[in-house]
N, CA and C atoms of all chains as a GROMACS GRO file, in nm:
protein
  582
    1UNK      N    1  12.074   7.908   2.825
    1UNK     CA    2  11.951   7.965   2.767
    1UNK      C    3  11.858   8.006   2.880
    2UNK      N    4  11.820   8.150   2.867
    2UNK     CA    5  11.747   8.185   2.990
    2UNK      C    6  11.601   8.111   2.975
    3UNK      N    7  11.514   8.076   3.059
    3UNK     CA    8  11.393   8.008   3.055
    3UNK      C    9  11.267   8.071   3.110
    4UNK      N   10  11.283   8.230   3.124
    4UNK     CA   11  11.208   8.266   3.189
    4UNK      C   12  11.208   8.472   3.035
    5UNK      N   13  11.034   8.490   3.049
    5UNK     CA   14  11.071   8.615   2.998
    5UNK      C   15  11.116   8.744   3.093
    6UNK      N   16  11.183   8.798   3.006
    6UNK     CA   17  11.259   8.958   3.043
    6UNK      C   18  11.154   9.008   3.142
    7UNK      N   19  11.071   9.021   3.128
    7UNK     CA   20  10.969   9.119   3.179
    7UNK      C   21  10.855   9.081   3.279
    8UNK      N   22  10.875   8.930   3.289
    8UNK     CA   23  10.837   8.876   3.400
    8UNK      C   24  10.923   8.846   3.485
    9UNK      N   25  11.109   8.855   3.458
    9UNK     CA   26  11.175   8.867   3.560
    9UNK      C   27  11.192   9.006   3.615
   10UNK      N   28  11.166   9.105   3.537
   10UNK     CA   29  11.177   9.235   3.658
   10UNK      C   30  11.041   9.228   3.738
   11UNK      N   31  10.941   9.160   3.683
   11UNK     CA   32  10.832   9.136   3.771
   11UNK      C   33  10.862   9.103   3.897
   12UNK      N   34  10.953   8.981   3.921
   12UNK     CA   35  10.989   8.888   4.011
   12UNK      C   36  11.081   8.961   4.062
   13UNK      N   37  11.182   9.023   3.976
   13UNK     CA   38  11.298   9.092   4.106
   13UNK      C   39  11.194   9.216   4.203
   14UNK      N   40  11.149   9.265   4.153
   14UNK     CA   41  11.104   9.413   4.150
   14UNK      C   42  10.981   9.410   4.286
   15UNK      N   43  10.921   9.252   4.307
   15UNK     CA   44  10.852   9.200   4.374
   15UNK      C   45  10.950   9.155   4.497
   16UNK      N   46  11.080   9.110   4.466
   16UNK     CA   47  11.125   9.060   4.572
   16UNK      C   48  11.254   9.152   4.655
   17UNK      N   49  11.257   9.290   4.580
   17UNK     CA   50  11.360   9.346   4.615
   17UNK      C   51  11.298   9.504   4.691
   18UNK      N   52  11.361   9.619   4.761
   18UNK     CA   53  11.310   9.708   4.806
   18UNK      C   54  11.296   9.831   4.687
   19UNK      N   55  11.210   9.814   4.573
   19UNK     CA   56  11.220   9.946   4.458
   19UNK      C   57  11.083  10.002   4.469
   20UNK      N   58  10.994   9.993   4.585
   20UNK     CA   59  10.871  10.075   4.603
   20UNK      C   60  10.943  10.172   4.701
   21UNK      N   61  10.834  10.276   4.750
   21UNK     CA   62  10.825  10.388   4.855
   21UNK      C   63  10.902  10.335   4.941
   22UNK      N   64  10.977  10.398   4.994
   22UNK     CA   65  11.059  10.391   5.068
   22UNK      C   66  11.132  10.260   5.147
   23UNK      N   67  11.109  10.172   5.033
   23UNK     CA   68  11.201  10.025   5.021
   23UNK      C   69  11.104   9.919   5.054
   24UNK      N   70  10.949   9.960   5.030
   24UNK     CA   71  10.904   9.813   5.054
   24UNK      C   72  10.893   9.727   4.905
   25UNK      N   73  10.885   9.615   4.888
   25UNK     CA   74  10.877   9.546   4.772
   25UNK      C   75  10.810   9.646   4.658
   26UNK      N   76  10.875   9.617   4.543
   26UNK     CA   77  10.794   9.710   4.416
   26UNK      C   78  10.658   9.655   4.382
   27UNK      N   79  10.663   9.527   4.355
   27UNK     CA   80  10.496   9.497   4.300
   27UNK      C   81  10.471   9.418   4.456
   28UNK      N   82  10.292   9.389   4.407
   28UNK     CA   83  10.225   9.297   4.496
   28UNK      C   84  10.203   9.179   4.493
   29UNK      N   85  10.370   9.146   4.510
   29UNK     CA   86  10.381   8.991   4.536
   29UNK      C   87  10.290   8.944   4.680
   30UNK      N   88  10.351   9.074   4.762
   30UNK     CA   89  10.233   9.065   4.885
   30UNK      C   90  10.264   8.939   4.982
   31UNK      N   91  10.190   8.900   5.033
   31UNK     CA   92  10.131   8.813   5.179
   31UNK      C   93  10.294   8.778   5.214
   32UNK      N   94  10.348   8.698   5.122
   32UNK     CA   95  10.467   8.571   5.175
   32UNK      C   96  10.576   8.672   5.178
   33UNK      N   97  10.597   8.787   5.118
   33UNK     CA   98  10.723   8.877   5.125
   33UNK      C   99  10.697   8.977   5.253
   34UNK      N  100  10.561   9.031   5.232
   34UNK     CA  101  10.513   9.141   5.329
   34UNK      C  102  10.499   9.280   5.249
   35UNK      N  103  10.440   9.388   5.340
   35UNK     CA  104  10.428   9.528   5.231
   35UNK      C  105  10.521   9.606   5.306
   36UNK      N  106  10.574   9.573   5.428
   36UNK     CA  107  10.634   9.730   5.471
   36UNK      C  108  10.816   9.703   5.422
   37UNK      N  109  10.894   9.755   5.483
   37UNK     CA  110  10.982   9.764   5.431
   37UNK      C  111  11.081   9.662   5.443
   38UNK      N  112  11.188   9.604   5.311
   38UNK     CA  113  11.198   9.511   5.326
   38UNK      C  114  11.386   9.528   5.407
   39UNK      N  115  11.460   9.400   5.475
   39UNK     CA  116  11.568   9.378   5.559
   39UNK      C  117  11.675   9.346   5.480
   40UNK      N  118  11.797   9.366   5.529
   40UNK     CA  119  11.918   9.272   5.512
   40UNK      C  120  11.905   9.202   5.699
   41UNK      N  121  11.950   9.075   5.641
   41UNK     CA  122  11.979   8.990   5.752
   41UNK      C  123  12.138   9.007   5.755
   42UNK      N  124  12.206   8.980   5.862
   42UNK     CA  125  12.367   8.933   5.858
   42UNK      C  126  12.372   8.832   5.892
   43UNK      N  127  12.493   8.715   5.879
   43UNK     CA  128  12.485   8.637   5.917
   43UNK      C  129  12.690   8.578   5.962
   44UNK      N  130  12.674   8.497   6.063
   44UNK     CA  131  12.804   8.502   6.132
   44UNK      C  132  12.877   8.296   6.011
   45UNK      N  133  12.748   8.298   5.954
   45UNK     CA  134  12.762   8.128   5.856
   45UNK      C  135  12.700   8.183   5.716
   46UNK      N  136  12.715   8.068   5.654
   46UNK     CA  137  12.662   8.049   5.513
   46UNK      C  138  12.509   8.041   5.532
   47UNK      N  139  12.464   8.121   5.466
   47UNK     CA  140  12.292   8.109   5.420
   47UNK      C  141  12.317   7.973   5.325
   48UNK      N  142  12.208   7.901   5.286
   48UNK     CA  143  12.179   7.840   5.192
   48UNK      C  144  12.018   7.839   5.096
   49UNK      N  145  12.036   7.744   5.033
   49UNK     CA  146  11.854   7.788   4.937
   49UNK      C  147  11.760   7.747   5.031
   50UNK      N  148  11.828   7.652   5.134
   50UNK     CA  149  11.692   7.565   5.197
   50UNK      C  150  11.694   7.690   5.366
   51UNK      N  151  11.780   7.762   5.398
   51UNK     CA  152  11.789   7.826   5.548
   51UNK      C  153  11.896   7.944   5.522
   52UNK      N  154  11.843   8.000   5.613
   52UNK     CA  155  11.966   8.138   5.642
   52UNK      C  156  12.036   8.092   5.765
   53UNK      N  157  12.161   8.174   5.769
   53UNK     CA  158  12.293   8.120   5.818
   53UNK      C  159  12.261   8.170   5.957
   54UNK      N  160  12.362   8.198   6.048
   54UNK     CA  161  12.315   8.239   6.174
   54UNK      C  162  12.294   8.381   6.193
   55UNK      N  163  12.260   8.438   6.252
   55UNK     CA  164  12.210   8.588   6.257
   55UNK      C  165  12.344   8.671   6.350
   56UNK      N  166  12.378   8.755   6.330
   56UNK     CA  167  12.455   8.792   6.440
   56UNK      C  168  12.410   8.844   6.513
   57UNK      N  169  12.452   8.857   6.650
   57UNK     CA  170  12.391   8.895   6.758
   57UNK      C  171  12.382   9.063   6.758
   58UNK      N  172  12.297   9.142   6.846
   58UNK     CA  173  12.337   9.271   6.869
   58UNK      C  174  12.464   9.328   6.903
   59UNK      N  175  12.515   9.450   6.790
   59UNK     CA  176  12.618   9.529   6.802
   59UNK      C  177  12.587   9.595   6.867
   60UNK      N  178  12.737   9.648   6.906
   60UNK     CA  179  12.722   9.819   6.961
   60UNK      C  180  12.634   9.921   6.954
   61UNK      N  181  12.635   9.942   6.818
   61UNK     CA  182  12.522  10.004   6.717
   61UNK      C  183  12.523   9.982   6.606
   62UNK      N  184  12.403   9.973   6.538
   62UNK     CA  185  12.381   9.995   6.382
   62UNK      C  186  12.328   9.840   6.353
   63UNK      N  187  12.317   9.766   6.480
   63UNK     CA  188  12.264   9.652   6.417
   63UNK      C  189  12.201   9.540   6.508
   64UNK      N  190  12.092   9.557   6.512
   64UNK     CA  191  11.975   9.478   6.629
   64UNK      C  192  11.944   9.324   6.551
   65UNK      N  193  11.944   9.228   6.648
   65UNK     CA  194  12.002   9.031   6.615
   65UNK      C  195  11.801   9.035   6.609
   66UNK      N  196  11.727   9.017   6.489
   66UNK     CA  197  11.603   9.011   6.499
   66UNK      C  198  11.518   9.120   6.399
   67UNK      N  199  11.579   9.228   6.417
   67UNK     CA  200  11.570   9.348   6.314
   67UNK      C  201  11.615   9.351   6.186
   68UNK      N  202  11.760   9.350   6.214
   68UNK     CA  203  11.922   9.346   6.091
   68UNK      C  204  11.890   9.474   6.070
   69UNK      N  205  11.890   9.544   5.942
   69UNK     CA  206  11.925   9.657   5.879
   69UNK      C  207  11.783   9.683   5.764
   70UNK      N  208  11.682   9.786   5.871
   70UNK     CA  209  11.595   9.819   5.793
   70UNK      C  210  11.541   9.885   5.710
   71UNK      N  211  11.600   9.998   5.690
   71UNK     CA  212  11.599  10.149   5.618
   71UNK      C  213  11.659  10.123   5.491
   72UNK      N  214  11.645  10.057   5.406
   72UNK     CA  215  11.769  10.026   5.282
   72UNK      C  216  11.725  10.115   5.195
   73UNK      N  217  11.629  10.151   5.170
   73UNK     CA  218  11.577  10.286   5.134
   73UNK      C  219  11.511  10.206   4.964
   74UNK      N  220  11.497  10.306   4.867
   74UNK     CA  221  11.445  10.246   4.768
   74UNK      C  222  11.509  10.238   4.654
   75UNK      N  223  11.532  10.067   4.603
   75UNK     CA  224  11.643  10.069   4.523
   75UNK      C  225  11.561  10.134   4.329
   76UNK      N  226  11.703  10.155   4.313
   76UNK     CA  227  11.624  10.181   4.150
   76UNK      C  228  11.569   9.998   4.063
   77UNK      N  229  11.488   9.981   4.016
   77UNK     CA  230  11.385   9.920   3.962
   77UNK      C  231  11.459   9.833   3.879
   78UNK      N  232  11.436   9.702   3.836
   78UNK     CA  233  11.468   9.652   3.735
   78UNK      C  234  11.418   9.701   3.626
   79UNK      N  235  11.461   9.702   3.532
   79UNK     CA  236  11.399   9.740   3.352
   79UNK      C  237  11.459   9.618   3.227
   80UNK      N  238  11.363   9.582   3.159
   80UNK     CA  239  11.422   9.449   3.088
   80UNK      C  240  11.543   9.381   3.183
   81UNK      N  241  11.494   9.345   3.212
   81UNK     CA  242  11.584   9.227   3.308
   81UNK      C  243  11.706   9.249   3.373
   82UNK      N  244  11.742   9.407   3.417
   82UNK     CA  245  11.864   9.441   3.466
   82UNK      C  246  11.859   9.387   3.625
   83UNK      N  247  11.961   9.391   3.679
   83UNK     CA  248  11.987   9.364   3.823
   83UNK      C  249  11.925   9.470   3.889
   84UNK      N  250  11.918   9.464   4.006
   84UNK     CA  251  11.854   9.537   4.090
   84UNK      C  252  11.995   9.570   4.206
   85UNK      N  253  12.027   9.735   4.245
   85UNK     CA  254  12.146   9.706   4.330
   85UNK      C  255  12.054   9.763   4.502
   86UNK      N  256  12.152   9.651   4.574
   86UNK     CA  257  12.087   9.713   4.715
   86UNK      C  258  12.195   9.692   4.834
   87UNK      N  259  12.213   9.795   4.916
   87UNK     CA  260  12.110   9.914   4.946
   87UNK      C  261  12.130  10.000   4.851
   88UNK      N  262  12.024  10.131   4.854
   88UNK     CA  263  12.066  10.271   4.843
   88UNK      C  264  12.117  10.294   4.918
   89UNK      N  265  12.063  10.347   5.045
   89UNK     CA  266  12.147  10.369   5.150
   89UNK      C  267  12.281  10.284   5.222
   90UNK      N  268  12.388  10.354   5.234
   90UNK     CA  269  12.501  10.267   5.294
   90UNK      C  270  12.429  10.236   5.454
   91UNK      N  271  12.450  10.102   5.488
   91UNK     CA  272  12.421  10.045   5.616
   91UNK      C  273  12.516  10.024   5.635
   92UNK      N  274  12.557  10.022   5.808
   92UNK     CA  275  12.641  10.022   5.920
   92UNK      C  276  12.636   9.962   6.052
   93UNK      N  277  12.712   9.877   6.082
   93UNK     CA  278  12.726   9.866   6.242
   93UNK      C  279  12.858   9.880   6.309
   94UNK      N  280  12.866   9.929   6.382
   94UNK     CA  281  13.030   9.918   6.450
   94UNK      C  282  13.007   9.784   6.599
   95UNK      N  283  13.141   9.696   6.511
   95UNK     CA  284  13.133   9.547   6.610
   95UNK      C  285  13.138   9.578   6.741
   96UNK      N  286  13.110   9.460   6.851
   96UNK     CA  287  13.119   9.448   6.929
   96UNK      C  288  13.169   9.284   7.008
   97UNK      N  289  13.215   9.251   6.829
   97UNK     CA  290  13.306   9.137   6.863
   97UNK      C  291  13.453   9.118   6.859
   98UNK      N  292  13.521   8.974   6.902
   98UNK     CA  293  13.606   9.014   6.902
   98UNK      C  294  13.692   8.891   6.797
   99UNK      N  295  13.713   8.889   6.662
   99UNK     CA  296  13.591   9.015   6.637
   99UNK      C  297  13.444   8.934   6.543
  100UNK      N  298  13.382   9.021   6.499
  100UNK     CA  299  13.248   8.981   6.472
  100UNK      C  300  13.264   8.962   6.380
  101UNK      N  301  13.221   8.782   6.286
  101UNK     CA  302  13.273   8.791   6.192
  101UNK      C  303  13.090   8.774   6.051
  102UNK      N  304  13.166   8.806   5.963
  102UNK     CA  305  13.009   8.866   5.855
  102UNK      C  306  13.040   8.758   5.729
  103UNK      N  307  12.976   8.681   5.717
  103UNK     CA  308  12.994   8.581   5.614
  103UNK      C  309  12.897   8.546   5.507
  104UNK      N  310  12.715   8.643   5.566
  104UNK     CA  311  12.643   8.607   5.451
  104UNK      C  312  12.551   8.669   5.481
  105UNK      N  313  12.443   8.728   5.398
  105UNK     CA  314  12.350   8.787   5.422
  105UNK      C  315  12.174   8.740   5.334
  106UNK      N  316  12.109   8.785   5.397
  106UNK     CA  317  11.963   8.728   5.341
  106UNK      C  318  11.878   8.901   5.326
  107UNK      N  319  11.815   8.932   5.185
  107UNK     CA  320  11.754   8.986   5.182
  107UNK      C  321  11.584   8.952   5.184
  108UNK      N  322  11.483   8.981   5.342
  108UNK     CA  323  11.392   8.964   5.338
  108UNK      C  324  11.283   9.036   5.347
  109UNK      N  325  11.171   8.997   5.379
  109UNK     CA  326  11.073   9.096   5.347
  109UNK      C  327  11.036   9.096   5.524
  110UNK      N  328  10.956   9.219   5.544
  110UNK     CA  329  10.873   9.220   5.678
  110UNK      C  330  10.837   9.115   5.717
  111UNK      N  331  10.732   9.003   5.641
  111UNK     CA  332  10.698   8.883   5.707
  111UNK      C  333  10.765   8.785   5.734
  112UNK      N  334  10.951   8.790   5.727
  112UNK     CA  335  11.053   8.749   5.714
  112UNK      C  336  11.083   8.626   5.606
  113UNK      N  337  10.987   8.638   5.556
  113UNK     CA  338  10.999   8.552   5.371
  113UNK      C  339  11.153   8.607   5.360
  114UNK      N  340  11.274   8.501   5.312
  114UNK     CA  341  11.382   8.545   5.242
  114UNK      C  342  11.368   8.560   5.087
  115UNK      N  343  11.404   8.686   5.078
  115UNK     CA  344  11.388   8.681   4.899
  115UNK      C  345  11.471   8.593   4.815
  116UNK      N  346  11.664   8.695   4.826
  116UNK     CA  347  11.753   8.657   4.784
  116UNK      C  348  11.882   8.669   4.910
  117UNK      N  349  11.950   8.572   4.904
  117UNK     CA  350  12.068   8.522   4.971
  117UNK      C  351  12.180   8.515   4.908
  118UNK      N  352  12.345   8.574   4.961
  118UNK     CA  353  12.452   8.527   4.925
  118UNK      C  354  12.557   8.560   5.044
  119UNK      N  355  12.696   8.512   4.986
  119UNK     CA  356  12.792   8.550   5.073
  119UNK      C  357  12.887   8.638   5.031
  120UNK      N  358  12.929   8.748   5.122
  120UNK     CA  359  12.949   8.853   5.136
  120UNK      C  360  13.108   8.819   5.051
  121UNK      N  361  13.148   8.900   4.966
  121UNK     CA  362  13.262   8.858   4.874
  121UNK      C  363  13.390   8.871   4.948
  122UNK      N  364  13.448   8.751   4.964
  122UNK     CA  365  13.586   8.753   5.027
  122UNK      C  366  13.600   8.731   5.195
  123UNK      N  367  13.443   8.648   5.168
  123UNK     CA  368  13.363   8.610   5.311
  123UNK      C  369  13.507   8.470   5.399
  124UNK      N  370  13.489   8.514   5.509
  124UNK     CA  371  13.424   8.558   5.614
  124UNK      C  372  13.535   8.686   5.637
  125UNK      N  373  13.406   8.833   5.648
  125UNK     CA  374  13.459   8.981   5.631
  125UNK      C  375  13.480   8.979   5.861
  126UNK      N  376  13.620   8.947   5.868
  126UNK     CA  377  13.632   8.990   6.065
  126UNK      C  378  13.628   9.132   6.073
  127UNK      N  379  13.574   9.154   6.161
  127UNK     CA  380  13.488   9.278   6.182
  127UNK      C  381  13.561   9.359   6.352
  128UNK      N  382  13.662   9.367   6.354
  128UNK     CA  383  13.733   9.366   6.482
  128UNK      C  384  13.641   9.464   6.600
  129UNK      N  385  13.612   9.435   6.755
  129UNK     CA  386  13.555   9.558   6.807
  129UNK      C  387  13.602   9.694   6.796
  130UNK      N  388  13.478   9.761   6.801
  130UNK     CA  389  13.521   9.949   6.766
  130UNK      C  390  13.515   9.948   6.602
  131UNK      N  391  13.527   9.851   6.532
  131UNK     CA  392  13.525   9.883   6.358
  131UNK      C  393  13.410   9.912   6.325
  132UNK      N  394  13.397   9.928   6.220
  132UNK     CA  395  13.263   9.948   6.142
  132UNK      C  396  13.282   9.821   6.019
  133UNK      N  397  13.154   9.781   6.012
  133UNK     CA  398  13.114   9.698   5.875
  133UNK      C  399  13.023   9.789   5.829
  134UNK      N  400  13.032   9.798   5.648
  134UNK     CA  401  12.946   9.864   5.570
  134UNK      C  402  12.906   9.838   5.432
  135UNK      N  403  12.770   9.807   5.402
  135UNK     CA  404  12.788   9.753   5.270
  135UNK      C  405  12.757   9.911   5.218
  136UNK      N  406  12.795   9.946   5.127
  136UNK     CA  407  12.799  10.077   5.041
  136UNK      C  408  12.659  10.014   4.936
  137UNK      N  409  12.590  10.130   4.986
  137UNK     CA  410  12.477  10.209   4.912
  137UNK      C  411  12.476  10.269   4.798
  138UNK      N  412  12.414  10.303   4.701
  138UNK     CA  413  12.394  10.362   4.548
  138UNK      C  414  12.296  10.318   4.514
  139UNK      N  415  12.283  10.411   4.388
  139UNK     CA  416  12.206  10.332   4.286
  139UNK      C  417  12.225  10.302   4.164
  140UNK      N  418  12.157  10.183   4.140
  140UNK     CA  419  12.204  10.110   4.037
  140UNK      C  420  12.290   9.993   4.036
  141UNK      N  421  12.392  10.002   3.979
  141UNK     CA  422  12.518   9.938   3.983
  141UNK      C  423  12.625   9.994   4.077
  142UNK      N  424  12.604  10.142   4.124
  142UNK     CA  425  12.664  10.154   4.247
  142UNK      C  426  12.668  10.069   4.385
  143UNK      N  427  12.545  10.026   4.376
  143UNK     CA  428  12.512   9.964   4.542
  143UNK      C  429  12.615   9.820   4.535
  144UNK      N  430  12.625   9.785   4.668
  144UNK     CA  431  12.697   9.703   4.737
  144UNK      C  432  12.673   9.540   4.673
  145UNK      N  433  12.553   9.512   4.675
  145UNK     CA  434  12.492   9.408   4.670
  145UNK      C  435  12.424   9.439   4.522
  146UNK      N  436  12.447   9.269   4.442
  146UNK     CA  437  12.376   9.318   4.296
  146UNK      C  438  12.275   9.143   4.298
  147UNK      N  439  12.174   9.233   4.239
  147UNK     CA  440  12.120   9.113   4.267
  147UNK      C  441  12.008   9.091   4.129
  148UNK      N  442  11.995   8.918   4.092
  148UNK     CA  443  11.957   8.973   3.926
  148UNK      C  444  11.909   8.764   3.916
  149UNK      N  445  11.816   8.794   3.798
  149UNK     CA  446  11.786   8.640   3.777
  149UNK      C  447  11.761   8.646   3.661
  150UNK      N  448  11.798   8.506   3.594
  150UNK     CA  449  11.824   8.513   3.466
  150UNK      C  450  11.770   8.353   3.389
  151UNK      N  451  15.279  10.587   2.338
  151UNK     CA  452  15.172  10.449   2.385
  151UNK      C  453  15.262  10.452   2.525
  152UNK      N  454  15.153  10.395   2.624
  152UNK     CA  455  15.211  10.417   2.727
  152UNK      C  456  15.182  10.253   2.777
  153UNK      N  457  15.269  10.231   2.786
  153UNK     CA  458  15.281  10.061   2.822
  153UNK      C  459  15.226  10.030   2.966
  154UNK      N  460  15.115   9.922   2.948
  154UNK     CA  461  15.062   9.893   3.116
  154UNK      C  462  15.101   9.752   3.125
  155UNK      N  463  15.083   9.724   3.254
  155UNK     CA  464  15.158   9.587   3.338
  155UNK      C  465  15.047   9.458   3.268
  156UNK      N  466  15.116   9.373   3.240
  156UNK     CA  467  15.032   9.250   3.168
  156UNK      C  468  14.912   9.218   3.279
  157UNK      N  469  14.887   9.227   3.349
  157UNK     CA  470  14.790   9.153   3.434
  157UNK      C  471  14.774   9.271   3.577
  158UNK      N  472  14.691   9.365   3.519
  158UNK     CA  473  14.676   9.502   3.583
  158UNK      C  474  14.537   9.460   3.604
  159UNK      N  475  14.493   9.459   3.761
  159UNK     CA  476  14.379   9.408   3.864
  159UNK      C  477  14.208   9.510   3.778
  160UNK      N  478  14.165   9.466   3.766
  160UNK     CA  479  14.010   9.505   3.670
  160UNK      C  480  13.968   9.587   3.796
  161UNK      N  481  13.940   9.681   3.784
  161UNK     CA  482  13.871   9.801   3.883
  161UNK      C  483  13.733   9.732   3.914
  162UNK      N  484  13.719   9.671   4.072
  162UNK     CA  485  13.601   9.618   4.086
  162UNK      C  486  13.508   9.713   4.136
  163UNK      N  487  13.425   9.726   4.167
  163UNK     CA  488  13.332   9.807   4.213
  163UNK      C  489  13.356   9.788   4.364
  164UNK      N  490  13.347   9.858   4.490
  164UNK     CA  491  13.360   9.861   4.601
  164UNK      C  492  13.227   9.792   4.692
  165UNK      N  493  13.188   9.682   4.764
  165UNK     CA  494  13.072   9.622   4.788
  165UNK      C  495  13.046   9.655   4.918
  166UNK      N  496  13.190   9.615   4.979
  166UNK     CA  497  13.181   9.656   5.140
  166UNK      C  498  13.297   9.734   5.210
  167UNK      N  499  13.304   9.774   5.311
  167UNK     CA  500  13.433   9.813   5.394
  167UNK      C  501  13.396   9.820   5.528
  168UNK      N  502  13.537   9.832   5.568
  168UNK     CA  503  13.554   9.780   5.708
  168UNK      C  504  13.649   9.916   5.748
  169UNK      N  505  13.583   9.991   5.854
  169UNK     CA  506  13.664  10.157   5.903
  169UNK      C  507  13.707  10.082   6.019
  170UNK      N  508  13.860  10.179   6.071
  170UNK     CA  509  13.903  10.155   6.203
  170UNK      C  510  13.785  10.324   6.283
  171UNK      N  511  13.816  10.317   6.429
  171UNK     CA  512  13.718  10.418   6.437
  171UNK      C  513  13.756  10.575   6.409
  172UNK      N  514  13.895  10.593   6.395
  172UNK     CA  515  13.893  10.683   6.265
  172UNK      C  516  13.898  10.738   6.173
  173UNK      N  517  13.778  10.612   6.120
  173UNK     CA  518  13.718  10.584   6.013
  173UNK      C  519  13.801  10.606   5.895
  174UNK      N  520  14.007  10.515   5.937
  174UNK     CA  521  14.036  10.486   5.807
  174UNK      C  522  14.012  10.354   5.797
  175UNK      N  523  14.003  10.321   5.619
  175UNK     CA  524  13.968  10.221   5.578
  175UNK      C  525  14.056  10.067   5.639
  176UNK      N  526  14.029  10.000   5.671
  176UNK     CA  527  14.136   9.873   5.695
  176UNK      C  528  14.124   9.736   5.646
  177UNK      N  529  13.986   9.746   5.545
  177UNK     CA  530  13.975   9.628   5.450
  177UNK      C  531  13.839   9.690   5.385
  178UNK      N  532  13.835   9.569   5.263
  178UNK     CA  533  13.711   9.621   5.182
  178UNK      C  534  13.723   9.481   5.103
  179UNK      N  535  13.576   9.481   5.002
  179UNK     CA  536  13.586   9.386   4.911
  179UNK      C  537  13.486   9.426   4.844
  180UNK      N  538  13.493   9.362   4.706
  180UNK     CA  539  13.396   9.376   4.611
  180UNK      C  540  13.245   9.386   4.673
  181UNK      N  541  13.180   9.414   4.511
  181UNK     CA  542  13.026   9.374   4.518
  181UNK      C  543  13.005   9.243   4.544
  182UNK      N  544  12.897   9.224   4.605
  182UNK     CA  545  12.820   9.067   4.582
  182UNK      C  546  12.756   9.067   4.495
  183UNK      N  547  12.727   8.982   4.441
  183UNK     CA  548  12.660   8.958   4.270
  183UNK      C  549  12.587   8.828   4.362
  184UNK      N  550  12.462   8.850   4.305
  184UNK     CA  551  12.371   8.750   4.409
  184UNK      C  552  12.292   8.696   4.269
  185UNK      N  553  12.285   8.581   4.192
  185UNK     CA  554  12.174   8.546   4.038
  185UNK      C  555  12.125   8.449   4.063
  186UNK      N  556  12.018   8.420   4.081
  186UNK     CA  557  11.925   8.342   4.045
  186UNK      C  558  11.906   8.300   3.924
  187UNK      N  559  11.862   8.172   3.906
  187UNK     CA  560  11.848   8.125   3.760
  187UNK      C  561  11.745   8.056   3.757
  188UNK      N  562  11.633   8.115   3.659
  188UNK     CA  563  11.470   8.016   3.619
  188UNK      C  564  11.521   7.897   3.603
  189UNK      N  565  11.679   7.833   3.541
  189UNK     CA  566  11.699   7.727   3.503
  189UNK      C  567  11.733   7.608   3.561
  190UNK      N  568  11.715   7.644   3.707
  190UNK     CA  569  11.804   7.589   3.844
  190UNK      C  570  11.750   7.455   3.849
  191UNK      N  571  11.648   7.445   3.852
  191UNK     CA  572  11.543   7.347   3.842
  191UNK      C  573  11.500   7.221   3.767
  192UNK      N  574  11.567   7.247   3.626
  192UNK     CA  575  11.526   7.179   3.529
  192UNK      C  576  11.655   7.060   3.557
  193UNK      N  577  11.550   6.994   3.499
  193UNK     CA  578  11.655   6.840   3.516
  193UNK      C  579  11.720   6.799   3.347
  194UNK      N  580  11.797   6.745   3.360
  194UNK     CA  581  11.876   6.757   3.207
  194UNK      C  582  11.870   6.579   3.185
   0.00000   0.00000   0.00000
């Protein structure tokens, strides 16, 4: 039995996910998330509820250990309580390990508040040097990552 | 009627992939489904 209403959870996703201008949080949850645009973290461990997992270090390209992946662009909106998918945009890094391995990720805000956390399906994704890792972008139910509270 | 295999794999949605550098595919995996639950909390 869900315990929460419909419409105060797209409040809450919509607050904690990138569905404003150009991916910063949709409402003004504000201070603890941040206003500018919000991150995927990577991580080389398991995130959990209480910490995020380890960060991976700087790639080759496409992915700075402190930054992660900022441009996720702006996802489409929750409506009565649908999931929220993220990214829009497909994000990328090509490894520089050997190889680099991707096991979990944290979606946070600018002030590095973590929103929502999980592990990457069929985790831990080895990432050999010269490859590319990519979570695929869309919208909607296209995107990579689905993310939803109930 | 065109007969399909008893246990034919559910078309998942594509979440991630992994390119060699030219950029054919050499692994992939589903979406992540990430849910939170208001109910996490409550003690029973």
């Amino acid at each position: 039995m869900a315990a929460i209403d419909q419409a105060l959870v797209s409040i809450l996703l919509n607050g904690l996910t990138p569905t404003g201008a150009a991916g910063i949080p949709g409402t003004a949850i504000g201070t603890p998330v941040g206003t500018s645009a919000m991150r995927i973290r990577l991580n080389s461990t398991l995130s959990t509820a209480s910490a995020a997992g380890t960060e991976l270090s700087t790639q080759t390209s496409g992915y700075t250990n402190g930054t992660g992946w900022s441009s996720l662009g702006q996802s489409t909106a929750s409506s009565s309580g649908s999931a929220v998918g993220v990214p829009l945009t497909t994000q990328s890094f090509v490894s520089n390990g050997s190889p680099t391995a991707v096991v979990s990720f944290d979606l946070t805000g600018s002030a590095a508040q973590r929103g929502f956390w999980g592990p990457f399906n069929a985790q831990p994704v080895n990432v050999g040097s010269g490859n590319t890792f990519q979570v695929v972008g869309g919208s909607g139910a296209a995107a990579g990552i689905q993310i939803s509270l109930t | 009627m065109t007969e399909g295999l008893a246990f034919e794999p559910e078309d998942e949605p594509v979440g991630w992939v992994v390119l060699d550098p030219d950029g054919n595919v050499v692994d992939s995996g589903g979406q992540t489904v990430t849910e939170a639950s208001a109910d996490a909390g409550e003690e029973n």
